[in-house]
Backbone as CSV, one residue per row, in Angstrom:
resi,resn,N_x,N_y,N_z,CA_x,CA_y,CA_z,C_x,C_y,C_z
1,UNK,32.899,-74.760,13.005,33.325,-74.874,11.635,34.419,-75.931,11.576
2,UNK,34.241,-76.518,10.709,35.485,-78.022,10.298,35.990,-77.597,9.038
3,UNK,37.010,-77.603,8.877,37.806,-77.338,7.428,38.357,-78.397,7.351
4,UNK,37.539,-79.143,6.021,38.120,-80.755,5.192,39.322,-80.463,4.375
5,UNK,39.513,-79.458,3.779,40.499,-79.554,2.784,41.048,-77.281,2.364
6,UNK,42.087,-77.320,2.134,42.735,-75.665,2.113,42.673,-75.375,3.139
7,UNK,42.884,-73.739,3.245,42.778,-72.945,4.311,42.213,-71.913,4.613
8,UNK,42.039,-70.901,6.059,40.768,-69.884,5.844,41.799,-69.258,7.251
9,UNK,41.602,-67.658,6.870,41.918,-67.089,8.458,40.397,-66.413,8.709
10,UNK,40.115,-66.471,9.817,39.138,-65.787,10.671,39.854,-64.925,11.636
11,UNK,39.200,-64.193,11.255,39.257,-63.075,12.495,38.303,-62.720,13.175
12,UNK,37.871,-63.151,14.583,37.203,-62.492,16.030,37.882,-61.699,16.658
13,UNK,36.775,-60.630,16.652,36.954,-59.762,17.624,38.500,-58.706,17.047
14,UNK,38.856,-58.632,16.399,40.155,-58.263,15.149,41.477,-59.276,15.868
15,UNK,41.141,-60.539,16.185,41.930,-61.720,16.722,42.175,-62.755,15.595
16,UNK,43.409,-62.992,14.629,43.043,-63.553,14.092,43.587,-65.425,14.180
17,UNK,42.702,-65.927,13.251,42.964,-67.305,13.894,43.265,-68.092,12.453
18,UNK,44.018,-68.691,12.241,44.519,-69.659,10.951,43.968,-70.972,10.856
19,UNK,43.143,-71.756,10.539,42.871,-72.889,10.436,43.554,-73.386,9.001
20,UNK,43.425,-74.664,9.724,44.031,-75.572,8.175,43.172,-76.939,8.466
21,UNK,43.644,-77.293,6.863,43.044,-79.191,6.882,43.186,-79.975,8.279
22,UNK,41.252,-80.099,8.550,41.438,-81.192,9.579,41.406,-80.509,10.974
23,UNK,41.101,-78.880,10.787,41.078,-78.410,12.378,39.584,-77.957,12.218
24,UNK,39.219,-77.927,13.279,37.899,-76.882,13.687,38.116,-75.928,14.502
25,UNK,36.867,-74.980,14.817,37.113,-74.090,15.685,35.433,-73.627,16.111
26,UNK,34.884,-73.066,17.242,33.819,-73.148,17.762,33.495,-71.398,18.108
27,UNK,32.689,-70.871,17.108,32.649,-69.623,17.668,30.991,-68.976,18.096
28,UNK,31.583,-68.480,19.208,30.662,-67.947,20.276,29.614,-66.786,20.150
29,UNK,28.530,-66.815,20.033,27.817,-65.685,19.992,28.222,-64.522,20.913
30,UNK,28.182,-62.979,19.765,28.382,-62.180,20.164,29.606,-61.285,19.587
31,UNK,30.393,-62.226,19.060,31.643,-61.305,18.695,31.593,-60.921,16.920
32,UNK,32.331,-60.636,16.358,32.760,-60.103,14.954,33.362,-60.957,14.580
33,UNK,33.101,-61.634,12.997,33.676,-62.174,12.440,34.015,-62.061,11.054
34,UNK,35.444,-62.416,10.504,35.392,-62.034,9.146,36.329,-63.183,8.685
35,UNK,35.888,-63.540,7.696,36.239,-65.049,7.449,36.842,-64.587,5.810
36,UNK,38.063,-65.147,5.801,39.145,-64.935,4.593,39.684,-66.361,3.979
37,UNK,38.641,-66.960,2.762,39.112,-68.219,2.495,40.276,-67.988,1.118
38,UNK,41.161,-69.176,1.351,42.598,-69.317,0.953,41.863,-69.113,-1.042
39,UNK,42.848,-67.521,-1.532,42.459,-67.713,-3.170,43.801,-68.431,-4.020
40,UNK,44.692,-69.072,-3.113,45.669,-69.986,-3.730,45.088,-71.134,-3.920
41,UNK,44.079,-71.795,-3.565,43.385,-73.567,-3.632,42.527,-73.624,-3.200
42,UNK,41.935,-74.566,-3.274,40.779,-74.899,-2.997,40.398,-74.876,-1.532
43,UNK,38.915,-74.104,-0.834,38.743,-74.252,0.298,37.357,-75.127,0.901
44,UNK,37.419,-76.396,0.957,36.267,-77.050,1.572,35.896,-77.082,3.237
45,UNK,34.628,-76.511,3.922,34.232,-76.260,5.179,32.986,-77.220,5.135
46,UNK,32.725,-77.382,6.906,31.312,-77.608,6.951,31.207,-76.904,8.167
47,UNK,29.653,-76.709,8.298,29.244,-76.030,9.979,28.995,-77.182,10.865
């Protein structure tokens, strides 16, 4: 996942992880995910 623009926390595995503008992150088959995009602004992703 690439996040162009806002922000999103994910949580694996109940681990959670903060991305912002301009980071990615690579997730692995097998675990739990729950993906919480930012309701202060705008959140643009790609896979």
């Amino acid at each position: 996942m690439s996040l162009i623009e806002g922000e999103i926390v994910v949580t694996v595995d109940e681990k959670p992880l903060v991305l912002a503008a301009g980071e990615m992150a690579l997730f692995r088959p097998g675990g739990k995910e729950l993906f919480r995009f930012s309701t202060k602004r705008k959140t643009h992703h790609t896979w």
